[in-house]
C-alpha positions as CSV (number, residue, x, y, z in Angstrom):
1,X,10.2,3.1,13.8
2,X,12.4,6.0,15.8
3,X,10.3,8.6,13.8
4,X,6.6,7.1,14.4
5,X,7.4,6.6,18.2
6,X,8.8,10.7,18.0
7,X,5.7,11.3,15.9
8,X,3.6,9.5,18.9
9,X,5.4,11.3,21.4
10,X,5.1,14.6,20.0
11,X,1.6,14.3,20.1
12,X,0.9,13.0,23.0
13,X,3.2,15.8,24.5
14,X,0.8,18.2,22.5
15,X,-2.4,16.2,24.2
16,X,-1.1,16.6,27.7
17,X,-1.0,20.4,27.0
18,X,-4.3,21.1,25.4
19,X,-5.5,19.2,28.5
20,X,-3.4,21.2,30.9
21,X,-4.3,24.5,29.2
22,X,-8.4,23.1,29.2
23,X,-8.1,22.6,33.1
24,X,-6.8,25.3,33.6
25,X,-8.8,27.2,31.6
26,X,-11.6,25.2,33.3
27,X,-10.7,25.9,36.9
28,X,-10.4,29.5,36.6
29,X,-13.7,29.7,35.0
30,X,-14.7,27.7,37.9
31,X,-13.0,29.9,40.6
32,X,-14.3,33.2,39.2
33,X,-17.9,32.0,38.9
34,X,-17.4,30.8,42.4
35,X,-15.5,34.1,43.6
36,X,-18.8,36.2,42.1
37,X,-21.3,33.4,43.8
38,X,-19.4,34.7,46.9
39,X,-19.4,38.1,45.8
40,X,-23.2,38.0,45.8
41,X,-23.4,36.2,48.8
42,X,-21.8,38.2,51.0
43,X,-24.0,41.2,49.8
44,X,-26.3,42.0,52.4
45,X,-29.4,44.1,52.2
46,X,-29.7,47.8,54.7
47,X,-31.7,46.0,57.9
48,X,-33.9,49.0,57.6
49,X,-35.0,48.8,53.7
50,X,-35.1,44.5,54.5
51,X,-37.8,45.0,57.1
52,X,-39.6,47.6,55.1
53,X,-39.7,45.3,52.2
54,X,-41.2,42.6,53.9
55,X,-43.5,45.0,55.2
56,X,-44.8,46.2,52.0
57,X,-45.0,42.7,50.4
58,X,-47.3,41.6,53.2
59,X,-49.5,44.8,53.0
60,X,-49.6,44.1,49.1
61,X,-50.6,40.4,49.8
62,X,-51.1,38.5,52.7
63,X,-52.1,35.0,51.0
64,X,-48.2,34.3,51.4
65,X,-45.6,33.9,54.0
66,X,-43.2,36.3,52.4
67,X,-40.5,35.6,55.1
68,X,-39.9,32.2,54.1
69,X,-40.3,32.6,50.3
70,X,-38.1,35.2,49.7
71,X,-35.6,35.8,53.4
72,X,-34.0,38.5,51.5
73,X,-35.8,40.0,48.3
74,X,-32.9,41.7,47.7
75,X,-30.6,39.0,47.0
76,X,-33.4,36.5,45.7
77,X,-37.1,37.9,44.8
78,X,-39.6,38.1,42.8
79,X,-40.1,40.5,39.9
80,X,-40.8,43.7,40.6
81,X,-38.5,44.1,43.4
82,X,-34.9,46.0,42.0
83,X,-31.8,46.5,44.9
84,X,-28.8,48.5,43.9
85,X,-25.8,48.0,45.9
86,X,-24.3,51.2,47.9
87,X,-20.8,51.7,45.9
88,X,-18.8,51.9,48.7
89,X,-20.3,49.5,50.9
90,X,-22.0,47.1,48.5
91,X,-24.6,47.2,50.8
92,X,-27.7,46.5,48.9
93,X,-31.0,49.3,49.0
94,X,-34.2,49.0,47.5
95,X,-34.6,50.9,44.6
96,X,-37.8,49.8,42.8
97,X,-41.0,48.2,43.7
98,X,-43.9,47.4,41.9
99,X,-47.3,45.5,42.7
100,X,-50.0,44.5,40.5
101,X,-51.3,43.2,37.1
102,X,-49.4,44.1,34.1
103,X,-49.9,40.9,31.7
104,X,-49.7,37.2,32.2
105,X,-46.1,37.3,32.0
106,X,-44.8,39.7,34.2
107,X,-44.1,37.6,37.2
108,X,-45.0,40.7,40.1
109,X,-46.0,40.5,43.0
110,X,-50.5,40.3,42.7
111,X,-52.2,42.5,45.1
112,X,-54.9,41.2,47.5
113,X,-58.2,42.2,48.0
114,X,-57.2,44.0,51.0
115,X,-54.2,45.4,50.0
116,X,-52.8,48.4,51.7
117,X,-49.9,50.6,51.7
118,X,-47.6,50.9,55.1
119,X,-46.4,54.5,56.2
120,X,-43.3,52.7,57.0
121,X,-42.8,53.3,53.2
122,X,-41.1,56.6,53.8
123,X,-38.0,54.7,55.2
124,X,-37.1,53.5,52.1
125,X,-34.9,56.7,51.6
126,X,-33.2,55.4,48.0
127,X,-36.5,54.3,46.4
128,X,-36.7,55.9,43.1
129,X,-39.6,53.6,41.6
130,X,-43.0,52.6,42.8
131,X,-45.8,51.6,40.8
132,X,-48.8,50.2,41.5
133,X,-50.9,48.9,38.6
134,X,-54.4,47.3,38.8
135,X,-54.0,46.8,42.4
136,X,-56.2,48.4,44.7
137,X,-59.9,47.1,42.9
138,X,-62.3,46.0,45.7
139,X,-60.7,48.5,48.8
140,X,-60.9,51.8,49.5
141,X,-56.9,53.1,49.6
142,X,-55.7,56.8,49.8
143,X,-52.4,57.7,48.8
144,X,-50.3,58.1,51.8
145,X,-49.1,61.2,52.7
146,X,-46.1,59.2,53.5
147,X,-44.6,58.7,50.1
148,X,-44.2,62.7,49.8
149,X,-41.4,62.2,52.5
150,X,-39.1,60.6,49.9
151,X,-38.3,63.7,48.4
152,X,-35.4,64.1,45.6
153,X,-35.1,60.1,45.5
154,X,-38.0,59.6,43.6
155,X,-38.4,59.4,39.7
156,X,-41.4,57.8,38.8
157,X,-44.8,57.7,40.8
158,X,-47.4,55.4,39.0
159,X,-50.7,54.6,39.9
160,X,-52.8,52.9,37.4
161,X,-56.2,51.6,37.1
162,X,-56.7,51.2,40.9
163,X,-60.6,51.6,41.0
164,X,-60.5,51.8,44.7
165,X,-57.9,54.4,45.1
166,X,-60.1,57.2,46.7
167,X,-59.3,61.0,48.2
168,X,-56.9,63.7,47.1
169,X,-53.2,64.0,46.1
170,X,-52.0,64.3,49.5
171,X,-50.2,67.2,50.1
172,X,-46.0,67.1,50.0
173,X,-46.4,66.0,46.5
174,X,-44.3,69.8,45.8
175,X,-41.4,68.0,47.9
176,X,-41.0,65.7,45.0
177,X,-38.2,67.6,43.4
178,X,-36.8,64.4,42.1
179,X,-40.0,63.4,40.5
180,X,-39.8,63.1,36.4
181,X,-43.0,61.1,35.7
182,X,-46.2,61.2,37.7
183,X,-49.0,58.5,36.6
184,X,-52.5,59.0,38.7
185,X,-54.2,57.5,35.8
186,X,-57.5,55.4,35.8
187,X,-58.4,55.9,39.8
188,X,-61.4,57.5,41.4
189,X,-59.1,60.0,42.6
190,X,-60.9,63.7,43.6
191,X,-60.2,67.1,44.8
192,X,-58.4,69.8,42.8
193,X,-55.3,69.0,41.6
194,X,-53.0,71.1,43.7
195,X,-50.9,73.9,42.9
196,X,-47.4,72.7,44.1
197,X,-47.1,69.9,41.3
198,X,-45.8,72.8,39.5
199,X,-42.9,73.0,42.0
200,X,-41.4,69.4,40.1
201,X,-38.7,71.1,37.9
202,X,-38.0,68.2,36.4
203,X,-41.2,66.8,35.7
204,X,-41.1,65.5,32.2
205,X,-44.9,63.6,32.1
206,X,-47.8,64.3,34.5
207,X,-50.9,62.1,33.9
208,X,-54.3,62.5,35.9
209,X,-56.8,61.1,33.2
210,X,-59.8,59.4,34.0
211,X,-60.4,60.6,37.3
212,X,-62.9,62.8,39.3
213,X,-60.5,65.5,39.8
214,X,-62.7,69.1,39.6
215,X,-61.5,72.5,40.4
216,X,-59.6,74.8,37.8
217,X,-56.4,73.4,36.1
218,X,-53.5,75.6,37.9
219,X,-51.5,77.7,36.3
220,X,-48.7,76.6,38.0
221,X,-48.6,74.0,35.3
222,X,-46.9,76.5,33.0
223,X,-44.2,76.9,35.1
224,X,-42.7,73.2,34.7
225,X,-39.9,73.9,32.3
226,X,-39.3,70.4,31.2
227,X,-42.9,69.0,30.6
228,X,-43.3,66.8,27.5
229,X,-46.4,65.0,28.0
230,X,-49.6,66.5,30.2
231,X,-52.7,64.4,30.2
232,X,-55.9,65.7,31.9
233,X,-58.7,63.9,30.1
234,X,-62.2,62.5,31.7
235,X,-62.2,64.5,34.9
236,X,-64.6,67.2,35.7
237,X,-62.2,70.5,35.4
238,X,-63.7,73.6,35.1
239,X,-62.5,77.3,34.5
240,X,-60.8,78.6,31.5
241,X,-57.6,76.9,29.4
242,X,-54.9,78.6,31.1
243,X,-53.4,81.1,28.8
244,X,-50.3,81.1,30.5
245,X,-49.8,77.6,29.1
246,X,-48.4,79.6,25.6
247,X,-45.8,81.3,27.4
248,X,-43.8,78.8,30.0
249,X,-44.3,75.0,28.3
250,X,-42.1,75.3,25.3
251,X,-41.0,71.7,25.5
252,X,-44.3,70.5,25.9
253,X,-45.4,68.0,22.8
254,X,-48.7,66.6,23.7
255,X,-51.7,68.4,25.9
256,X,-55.1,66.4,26.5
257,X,-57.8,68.3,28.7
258,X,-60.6,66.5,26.7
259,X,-64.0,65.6,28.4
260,X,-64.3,68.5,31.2
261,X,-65.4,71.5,31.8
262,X,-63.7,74.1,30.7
263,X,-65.3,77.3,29.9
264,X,-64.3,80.6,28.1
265,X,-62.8,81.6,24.8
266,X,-59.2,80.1,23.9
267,X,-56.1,82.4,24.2
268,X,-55.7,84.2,20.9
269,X,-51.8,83.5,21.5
270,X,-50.8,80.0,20.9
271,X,-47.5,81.0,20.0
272,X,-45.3,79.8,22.8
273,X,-45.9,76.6,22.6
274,X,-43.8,75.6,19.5
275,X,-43.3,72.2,20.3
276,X,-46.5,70.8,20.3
277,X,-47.5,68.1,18.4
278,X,-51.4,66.9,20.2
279,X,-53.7,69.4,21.2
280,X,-56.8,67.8,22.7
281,X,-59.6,70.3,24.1
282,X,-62.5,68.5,22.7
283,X,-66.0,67.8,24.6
284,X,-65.5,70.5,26.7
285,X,-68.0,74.3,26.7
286,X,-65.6,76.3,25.5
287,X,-67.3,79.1,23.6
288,X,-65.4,82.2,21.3
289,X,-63.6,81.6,17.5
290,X,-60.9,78.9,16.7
291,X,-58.0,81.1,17.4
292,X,-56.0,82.1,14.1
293,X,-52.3,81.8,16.1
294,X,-53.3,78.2,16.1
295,X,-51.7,78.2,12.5
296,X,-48.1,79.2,14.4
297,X,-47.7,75.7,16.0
298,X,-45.7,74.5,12.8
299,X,-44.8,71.0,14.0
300,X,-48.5,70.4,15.1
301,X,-50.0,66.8,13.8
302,X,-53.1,66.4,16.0
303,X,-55.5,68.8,16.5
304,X,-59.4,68.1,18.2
305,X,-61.4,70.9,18.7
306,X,-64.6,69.0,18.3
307,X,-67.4,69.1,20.8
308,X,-67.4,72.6,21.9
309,X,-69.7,75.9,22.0
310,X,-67.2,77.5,19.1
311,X,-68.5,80.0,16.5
312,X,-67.6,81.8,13.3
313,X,-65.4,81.3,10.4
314,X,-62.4,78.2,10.3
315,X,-59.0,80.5,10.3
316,X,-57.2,80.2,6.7
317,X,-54.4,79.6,8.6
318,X,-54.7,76.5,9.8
319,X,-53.8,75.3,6.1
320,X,-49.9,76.5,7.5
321,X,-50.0,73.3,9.5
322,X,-48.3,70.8,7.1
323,X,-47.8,68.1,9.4
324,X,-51.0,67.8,10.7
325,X,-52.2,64.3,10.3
326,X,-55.8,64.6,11.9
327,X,-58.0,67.9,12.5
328,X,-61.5,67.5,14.1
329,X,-63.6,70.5,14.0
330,X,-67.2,68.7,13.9
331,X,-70.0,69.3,16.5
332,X,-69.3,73.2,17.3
333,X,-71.6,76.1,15.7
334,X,-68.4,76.9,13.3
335,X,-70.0,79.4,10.2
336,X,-69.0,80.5,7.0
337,X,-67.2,78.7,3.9
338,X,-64.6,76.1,4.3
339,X,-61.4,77.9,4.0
340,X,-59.7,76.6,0.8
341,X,-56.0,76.9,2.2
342,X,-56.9,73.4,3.5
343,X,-55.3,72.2,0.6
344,X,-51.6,72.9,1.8
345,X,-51.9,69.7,4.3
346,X,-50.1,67.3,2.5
347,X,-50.6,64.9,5.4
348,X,-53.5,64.9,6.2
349,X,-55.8,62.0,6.7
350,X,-58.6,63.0,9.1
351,X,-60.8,65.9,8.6
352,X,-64.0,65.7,10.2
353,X,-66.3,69.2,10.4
354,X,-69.5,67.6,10.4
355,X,-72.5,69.1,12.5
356,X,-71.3,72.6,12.3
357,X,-73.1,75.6,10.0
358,X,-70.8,75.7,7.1
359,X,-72.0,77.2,4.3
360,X,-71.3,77.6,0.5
361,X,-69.7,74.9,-1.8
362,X,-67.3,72.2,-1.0
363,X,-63.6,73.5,-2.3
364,X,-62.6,70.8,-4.8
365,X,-59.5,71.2,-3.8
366,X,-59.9,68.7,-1.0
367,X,-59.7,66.3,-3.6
368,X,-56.2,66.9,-4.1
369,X,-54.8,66.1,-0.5
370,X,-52.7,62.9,-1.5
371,X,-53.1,61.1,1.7
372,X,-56.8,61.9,2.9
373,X,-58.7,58.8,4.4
374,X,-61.5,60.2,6.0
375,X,-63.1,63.1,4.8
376,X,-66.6,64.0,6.9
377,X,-68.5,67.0,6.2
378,X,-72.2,65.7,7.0
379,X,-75.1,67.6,9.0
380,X,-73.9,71.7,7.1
381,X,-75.6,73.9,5.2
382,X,-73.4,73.1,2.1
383,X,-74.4,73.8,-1.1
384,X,-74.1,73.1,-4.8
385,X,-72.8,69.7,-6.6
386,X,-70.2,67.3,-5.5
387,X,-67.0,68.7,-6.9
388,X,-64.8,65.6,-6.7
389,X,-64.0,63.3,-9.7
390,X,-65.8,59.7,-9.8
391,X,-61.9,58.5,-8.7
392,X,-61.7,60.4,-5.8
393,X,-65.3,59.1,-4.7
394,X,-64.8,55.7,-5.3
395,X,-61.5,55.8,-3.3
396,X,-63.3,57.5,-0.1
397,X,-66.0,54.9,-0.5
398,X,-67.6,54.9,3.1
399,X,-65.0,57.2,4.6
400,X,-66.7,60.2,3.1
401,X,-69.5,61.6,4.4
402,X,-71.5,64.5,2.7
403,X,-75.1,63.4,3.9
404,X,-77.4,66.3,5.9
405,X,-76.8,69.0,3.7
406,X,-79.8,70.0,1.8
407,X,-78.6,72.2,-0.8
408,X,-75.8,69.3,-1.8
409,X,-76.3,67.5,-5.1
410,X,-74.2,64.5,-7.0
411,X,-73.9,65.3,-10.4
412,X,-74.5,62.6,-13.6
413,X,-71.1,61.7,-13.4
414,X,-71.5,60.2,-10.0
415,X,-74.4,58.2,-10.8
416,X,-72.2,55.3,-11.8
417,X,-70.1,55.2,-8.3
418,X,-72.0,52.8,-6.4
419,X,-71.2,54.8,-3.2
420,X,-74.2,55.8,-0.5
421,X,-73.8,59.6,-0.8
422,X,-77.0,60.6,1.2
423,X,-77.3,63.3,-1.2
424,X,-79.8,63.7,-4.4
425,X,-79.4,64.5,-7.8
426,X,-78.3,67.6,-8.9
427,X,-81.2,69.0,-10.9
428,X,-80.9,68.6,-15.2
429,X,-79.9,72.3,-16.2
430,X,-82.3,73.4,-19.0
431,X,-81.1,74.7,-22.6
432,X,-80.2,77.9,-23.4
433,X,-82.7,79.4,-25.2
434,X,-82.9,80.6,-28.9
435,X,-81.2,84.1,-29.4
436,X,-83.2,86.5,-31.3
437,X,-81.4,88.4,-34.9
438,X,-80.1,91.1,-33.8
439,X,-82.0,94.3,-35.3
440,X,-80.4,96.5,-37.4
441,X,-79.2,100.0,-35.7
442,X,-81.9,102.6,-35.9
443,X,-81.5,105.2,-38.8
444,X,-82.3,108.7,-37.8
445,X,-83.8,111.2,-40.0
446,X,-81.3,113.7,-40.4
447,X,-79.2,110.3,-41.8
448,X,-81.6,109.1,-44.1
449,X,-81.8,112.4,-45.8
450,X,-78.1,113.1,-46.1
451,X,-78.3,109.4,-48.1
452,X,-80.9,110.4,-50.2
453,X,-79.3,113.7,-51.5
454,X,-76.2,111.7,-51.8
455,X,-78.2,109.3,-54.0
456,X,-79.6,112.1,-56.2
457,X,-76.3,113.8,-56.8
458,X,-75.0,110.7,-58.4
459,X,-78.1,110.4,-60.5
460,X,-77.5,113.9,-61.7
461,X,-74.0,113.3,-62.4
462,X,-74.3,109.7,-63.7
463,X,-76.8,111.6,-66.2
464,X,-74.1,114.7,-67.4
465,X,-72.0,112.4,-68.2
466,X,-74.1,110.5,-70.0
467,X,-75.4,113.5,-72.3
468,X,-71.3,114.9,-72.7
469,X,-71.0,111.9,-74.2
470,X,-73.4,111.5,-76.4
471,X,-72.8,114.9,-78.7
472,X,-69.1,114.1,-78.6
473,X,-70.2,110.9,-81.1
């Protein structure tokens, strides 16, 4: 009995602590989520960057009453909307804002049809974020000049598909020194693209695509010495490709002037830009040869030169690119053979050089690039029979194009791959014909004689002997 009731009162001596040590555990779990909860509370938001805030969120949409939603954004907002406490006042600054239409499920603020942006912006001197995405549709907006005024605070500028975003890049944009990404993407934005953006030294993307931007492309660009990623597509750009480009960007991996209206021969020194890995200049007028330095970009996987005024032969060396994935050469006035060092791009799965003037036979060696998916060759002036094996047809199927090329046949053993060619039969070659006996070599006079008096002599002799040995018996 003693020992059950010490047994009984050992354990309820170990319950009472487990409970003690719970509680306690329990109430400073409590305490500490209630010290943060005070923490937080007694963070405040910079009356300045608060009023400016509410300001913008009613110029972005005025379908809500902002001020009783959300007092202070800072401490409880919507999406969209970052603060960053000061670290010796806890204070709390905005630091990011963005407005618009990104997918159902990013819960930002939506822009109104009459959305606007307040100058009152440039008070906001910690912002280093501000996108506006799908935002200003119906509205005419202009960029204000305002937002150059937040200088080295400023990381990433984005405007995206705002079809009513009209006018110029203001200018101040140069007193971005801060800036690291600039998207003007998908606007109807205009005007030349100024100079001083090559005044951002730490400018690591700069996208202008699908704009109305005209003007030549500066060659301040060059001077950016931490560019990775430059994007000029569907504007109106005229002038030449900047050669200066090959001598300053040596960081920069991708470079898209596509669909403008650049002019001139390319820079015979591509040299300098090492690091590339997209070259876009296609749809453009540029006229003059495919520059043979092109074959010095090593680490090169996309190149499009298609849709241009370019002439004469396809460089051999482009077959030193052995990383190039995809190379578009089609729709120039490019002449002579296709170059057979084409075979050295082991990864290469898009060649397209249709609609040029090559001439001569297709190198069967094109056969033996081991990842090749589209091969397209159509509209030349090739000549001569297919020289791929029924394999490598079949496996191209509809990927390879050969069609337009009047002097190109399919030989017999293609008749049984069921694949549209576009091309004819190669025509039967006829038999050899029967070769004559060869004559016997001439015999000349002076010959014929010296045989016949060699054939007498021996008759003569044949005829002594004959006689000698017939009085001997």
């Amino acid at each position: 009995m003693a020992s059950q009731r010490s047994s009984r009162f050992v354990d309820s001596r170990l319950l009472s602590q487990i409970v003690s040590c719970f509680s306690f555990f329990l109430i400073s779990t409590l305490l500490g989520e209630f010290s943060e909860i005070n923490v937080v509370a007694a963070q405040t938001t910079n009356p300045t960057d608060l009023q400016v805030l509410h300001e913008m969120m009613f110029s972005m949409n005025s379908e809500y009453d902002w001020d009783t939603y959300f007092p202070d954004p800072c401490v409880s907002g919507p999406q969209g909307i970052v603060c960053t406490p000061d670290p010796v006042t806890n204070v709390l600054y905005v630091t990011q804002m963005q407005f618009g239409y990104i997918s159902p499920i990013a819960n930002i603020i939506p822009c109104s049809a009459n959305a606007t942006i307040p100058s009152s912006i440039a008070k906001l001197t910690r912002l280093d974020t501000l996108s506006f995405y799908n935002c200003f549709m119906n509205s005419s907006v202009t960029i204000p000049a305002a937002i150059s005024v937040l200088g080295p605070s400023l990381r990433l500028l984005s405007f995206s598909g705002n079809l009513g975003l009209t006018g110029s890049i203001p200018q101040g944009f140069g007193n971005l020194t801060g800036l690291q990404r600039l998207v003007l993407s998908q606007n109807a934005l205009q005007g030349n693209v100024p100079e001083e953006l090559g005044h951002l030294p730490l400018l690591i993307q700069l996208d202008l695509s699908h704009n109305n931007f005209s003007g030549p492309v500066p060659a301040t660009l060059a001077t950016l010495p931490k560019l990775l990623n430059m994007d000029l597509r569907y504007n109106s750009l005229e002038g030449g490709f900047p050669s200066s480009f090959s001598q300053g960007l040596h960081q920069l991996q991708r470079l898209a002037i596509s669909y403008n209206k650049l002019t001139g021969s390319l820079p015979e020194n591509f040299s300098g830009l090492g690091s590339l890995t997209f070259l876009d200049l296609s749809h453009n007028q540029l006229t003059g040869q495919v520059p043979s330095s092109l074959g010095s970009l090593g680490v090169l996987e996309d190149l499009f030169l298609n849709s241009n005024s370019l002439e004469g032969p396809i460089p051999d060396s482009l077959g030193s690119l052995t990383k190039l994935v995809r190379l578009d050469l089609s729709s120039c006035s490019l002449g002579s053979t296709i170059p057979d060092s084409l075979k050295n791009l082991a990864n290469l799965r898009f060649l397209s050089m249709s609609n040029n003037k090559l001439t001569g036979e297709i190198p069967p060696s094109l056969a033996s690039l081991p990842r090749i998916f589209t091969l397209n060759l159509d509209g030349n002036e090739l000549s001569g029979p297919v020289p791929f094996p029924p394999t490598f047809v079949k496996r191209m199927g509809r990927n390879m194009r050969l069609g337009d090329n009047p002097g190109l046949c399919y030989t017999p053993q293609l008749v049984s791959i069921k694949v549209p060619l576009g091309l004819s039969k190669c025509p039967a070659v006829p038999p050899l014909p029967a070769r004559a006996p060869t004559p016997p070599p001439p015999v000349t006079p002076n010959a014929a004689s010296r045989r016949m008096t060699t054939f007498r002599c021996n008759i003569v002799l044949a005829l002594m002997m004959l006689v000698a040995f017939t009085s001997v018996f």
